[in-house]
KOLZA-706088 format. One record per residue (C-alpha): x, y, z; residue in one letter. Coordinates in steps of 0.5 Angstrom, whole numbers, padded with zeros to 4 digits, always signed. Layout:
# residues N
XYZA/...
END
This chain:
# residues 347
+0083-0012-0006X/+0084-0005-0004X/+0087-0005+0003X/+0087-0013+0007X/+0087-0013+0015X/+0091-0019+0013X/+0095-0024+0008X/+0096-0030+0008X/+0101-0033+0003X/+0102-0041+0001X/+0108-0044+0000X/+0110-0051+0003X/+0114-0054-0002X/+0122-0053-0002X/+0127-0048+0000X/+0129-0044-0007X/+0122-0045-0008X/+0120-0040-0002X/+0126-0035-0003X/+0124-0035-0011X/+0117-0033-0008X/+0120-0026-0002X/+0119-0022-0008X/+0113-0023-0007X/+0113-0022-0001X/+0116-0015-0001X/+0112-0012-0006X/+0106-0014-0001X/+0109-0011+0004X/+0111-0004+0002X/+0104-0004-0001X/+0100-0006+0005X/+0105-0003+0011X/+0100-0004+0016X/+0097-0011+0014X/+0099-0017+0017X/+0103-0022+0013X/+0104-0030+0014X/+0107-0035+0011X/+0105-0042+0011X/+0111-0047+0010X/+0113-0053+0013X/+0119-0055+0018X/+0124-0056+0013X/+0124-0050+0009X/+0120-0045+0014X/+0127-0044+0018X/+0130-0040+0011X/+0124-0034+0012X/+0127-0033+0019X/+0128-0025+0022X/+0125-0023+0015X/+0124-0016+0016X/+0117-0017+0010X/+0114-0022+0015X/+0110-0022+0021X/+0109-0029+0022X/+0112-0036+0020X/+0106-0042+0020X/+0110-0048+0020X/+0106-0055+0019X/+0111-0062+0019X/+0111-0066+0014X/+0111-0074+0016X/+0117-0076+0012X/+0121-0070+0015X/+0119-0073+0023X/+0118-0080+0023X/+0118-0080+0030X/+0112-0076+0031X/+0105-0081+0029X/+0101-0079+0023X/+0094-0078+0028X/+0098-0073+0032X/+0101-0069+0025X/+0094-0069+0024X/+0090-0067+0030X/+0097-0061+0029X/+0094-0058+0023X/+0087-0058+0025X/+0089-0054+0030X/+0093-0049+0026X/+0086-0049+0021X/+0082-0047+0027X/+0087-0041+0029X/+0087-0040+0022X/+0079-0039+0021X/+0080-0035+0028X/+0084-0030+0025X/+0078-0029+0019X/+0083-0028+0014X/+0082-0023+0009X/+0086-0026+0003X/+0090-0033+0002X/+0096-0033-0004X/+0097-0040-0006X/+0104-0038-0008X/+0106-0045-0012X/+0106-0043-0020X/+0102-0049-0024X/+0094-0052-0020X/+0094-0054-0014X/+0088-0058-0011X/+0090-0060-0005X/+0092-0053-0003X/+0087-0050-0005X/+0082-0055-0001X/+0086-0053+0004X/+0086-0045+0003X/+0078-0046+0003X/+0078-0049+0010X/+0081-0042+0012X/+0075-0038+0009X/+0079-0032+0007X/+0075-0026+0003X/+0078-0028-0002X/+0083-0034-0005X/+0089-0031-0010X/+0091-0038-0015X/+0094-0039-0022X/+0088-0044-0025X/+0083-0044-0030X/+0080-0037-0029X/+0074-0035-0024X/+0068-0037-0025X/+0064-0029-0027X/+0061-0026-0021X/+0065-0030-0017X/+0069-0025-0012X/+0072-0029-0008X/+0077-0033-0013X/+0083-0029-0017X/+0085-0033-0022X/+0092-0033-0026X/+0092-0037-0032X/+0097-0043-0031X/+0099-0041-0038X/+0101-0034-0037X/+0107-0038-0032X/+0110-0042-0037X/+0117-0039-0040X/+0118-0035-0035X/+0123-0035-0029X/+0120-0038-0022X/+0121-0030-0019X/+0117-0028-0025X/+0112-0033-0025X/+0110-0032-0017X/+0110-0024-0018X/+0105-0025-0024X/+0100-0026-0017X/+0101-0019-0015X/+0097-0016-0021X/+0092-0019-0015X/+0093-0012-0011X/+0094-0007-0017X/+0102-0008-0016X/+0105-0009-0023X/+0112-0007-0026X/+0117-0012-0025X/+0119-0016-0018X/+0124-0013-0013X/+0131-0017-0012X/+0130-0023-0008X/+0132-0022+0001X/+0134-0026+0006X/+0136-0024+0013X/+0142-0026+0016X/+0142-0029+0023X/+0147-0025+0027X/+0149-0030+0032X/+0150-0034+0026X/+0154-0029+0023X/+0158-0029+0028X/+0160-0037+0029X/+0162-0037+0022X/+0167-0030+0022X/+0170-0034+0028X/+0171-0040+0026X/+0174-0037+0019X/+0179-0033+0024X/+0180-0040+0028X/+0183-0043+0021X/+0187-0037+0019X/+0183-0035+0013X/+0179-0029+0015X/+0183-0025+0011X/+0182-0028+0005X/+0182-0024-0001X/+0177-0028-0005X/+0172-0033-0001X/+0170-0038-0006X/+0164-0043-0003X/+0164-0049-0005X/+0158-0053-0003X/+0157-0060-0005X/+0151-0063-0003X/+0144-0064-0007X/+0138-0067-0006X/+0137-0070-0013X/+0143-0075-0016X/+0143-0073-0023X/+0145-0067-0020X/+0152-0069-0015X/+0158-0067-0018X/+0163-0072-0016X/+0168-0070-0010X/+0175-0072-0014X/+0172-0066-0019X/+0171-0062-0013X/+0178-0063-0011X/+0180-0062-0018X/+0177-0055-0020X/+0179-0053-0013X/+0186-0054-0015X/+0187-0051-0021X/+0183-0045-0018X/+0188-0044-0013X/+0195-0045-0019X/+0190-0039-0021X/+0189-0033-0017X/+0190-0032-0009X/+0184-0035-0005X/+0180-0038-0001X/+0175-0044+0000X/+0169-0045+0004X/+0167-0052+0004X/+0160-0053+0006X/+0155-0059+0005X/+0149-0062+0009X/+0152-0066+0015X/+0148-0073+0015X/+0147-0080+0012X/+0146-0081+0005X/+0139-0084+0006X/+0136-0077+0010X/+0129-0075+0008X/+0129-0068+0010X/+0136-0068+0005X/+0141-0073+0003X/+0148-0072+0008X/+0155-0071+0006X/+0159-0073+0011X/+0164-0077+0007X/+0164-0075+0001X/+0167-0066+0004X/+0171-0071+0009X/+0174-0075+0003X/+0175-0067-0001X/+0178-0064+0006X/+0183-0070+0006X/+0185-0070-0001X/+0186-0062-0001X/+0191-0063+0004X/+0194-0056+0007X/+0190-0052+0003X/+0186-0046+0004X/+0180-0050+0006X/+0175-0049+0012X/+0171-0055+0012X/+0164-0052+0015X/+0158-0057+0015X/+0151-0052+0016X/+0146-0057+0020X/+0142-0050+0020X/+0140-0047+0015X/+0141-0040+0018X/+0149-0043+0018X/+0149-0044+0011X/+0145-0037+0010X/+0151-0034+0015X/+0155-0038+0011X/+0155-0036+0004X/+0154-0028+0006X/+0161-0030+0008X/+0163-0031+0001X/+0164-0027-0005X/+0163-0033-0010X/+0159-0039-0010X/+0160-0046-0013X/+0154-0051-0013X/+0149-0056-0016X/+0141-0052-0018X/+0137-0053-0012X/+0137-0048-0004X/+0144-0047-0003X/+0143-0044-0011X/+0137-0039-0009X/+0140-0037-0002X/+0146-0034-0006X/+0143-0031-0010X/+0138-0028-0005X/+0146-0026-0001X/+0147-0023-0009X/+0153-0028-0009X/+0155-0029-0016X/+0154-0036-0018X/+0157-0042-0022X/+0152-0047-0022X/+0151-0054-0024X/+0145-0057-0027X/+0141-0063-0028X/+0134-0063-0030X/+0132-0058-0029X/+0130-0052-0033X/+0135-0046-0032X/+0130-0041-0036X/+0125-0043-0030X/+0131-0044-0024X/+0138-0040-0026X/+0140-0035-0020X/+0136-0029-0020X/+0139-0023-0021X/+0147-0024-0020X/+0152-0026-0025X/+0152-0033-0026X/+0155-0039-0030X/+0150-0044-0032X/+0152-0051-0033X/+0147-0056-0036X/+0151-0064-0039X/+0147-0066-0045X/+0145-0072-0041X/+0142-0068-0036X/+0147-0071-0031X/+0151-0066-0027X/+0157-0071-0026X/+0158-0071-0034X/+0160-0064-0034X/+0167-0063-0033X/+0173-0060-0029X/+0176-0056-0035X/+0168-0053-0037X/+0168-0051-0029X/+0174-0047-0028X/+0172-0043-0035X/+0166-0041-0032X/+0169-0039-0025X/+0174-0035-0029X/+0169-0031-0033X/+0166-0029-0026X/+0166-0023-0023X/+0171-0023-0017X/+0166-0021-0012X/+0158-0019-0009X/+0153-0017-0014X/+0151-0012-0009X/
END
């Protein structure tokens, strides 16, 4: 498309998924600077794309199992009122950003009747202007970054994808700076986040090694830890809490040098690990959030495919058990890992 009036971009799955899709979204930006650009996300991962300089307008659906508060009729009656404002705005182009076919959304990017629908699927019918397709294929082997900015080539923009970005809530920034103050460690050499949570369980590392590795980093070199998780319950839908489980790794460190700092937003945990010069953490948001912050990261891994998902564009340490669980990786692996990193931001 030569110059669209407005795009809309689809991304509705996780967090890391949707900070993996910003290089995208800057490239669309400098590329049509007078254009209108919306993301389409839901209420758990939307809050990551806050402030963003890239984007114009946030679009938010909810997810019943993210609010089983609100009826299943009213979240239905809520996005049938966002299709109609959608269809209303007369979209020049609507990008199914998720690598891989995608049926439903693609039901539901022609609802919008958008000039035209920017996908990955089996190829547009000839003569058929109305689709940009990019073979499913051409995603596979590739990073999530690269496989997502393979859409670009839609808009005449090639070249590699530029380093992911997020913005950081002042206010935000602010709370974390004073409670590192309040704690004494605001003059720390070297702040290490430590976050502990993860979705999956085959990729929660055990708190006991938390404590361990945090020790032994500390019998190393001066610094500092901040300790982050996602507060709540085990059985949360939106993300497992870990109230207990940093609690109990709190305890056991003792008078160390430890700010304990639960992130119930996730413009706190963004704020939170912009803090830090390193980062330690299972795959998954809080993984593609420091990255984006250009943190380097040691990283822990499950199942998933570190080709596909390592931290994009920092030094990082990748370890993945041949188990493919997480708590089968060992405190002696971490620590060598986290020595081998550089002591400070990728940029």
């Amino acid at each position: 498309m030569n110059e669209p009036r407005s795009i809309l971009v689809v991304r509705r799955d996780n967090i890391g998924d949707l900070v993996c899709t910003t290089p995208l979204l800057h490239a669309l930006r400098e590329r049509f600077p007078r254009a209108w650009l919306g993301v389409y996300a839901n209420s758990y991962n939307a809050p990551i794309l806050a402030g963003h300089p890239d984007v114009d307008e946030i679009l938010v659906y909810r997810k019943a199992k993210h609010h089983p508060e609100i009826g299943r009729l009213a979240l239905l009656a809520e996005r049938l009122r966002l299709v109609r404002s959608l269809r209303a705005r007369r979209l020049d182009c609507v990008i199914l950003a998720a690598p891989g076919e995608q049926p439903r959304q693609r039901w539901f990017a022609r609802l919008l009747a958008p000039r035209r629908i920017v996908e990955y699927g089996d190829g547009a019918s000839p003569g058929n202007t109305r689709r940009y397709t990019i073979p499913v294929a051409a995603a596979r082997g590739l990073h999530e970054v690269e496989a997502v900015f393979l859409l670009a080539r839609a808009f005449g923009i090639e070249g590699p994808p530029p380093p992911l970005s997020l913005a950081v809530d002042p206010a935000e920034a602010m709370r974390v700076r004073a409670a590192l103050r309040t704690a004494g460690l605001a003059s720390a050499s070297r702040l290490v986040g430590v976050h502990v949570s993860a979705r999956k369980p085959s990729q929660r590392w055990p708190g006991e090694r938390f404590v361990a590795l945090m020790r032994r980093m500390l019998e190393t070199a001066p610094c500092a830890f901040l300790l982050l998780w996602s507060p709540g319950s085990p059985d949360d839908p939106r993300h497992p809490g870990d109230d207990d489980k940093a609690a109990a790794i709190a305890r056991a460190l003792g008078t160390a040098p430890v700010l304990a700092y639960p992130t119930e937003r996730l413009g706190a945990l963004v704020a939170a690990l912009d803090a830090c010069q390193q980062v330690i953490c299972s795959d998954g948001g809080a993984m593609h959030v420091a990255a984006a912050l250009g943190k380097p990261v040691v990283c822990f891994f499950g199942r998933s495919d570190p080709v596909r998902w390592r931290p994009w564009g920092v030094p990082h340490r990748v370890l993945q058990a041949p188990s493919f669980d997480v708590a089968d990786i060992g405190v002696a692996e971490a620590f060598e890992a986290w020595r081998a990193l550089p002591a400070a931001s990728a940029r």
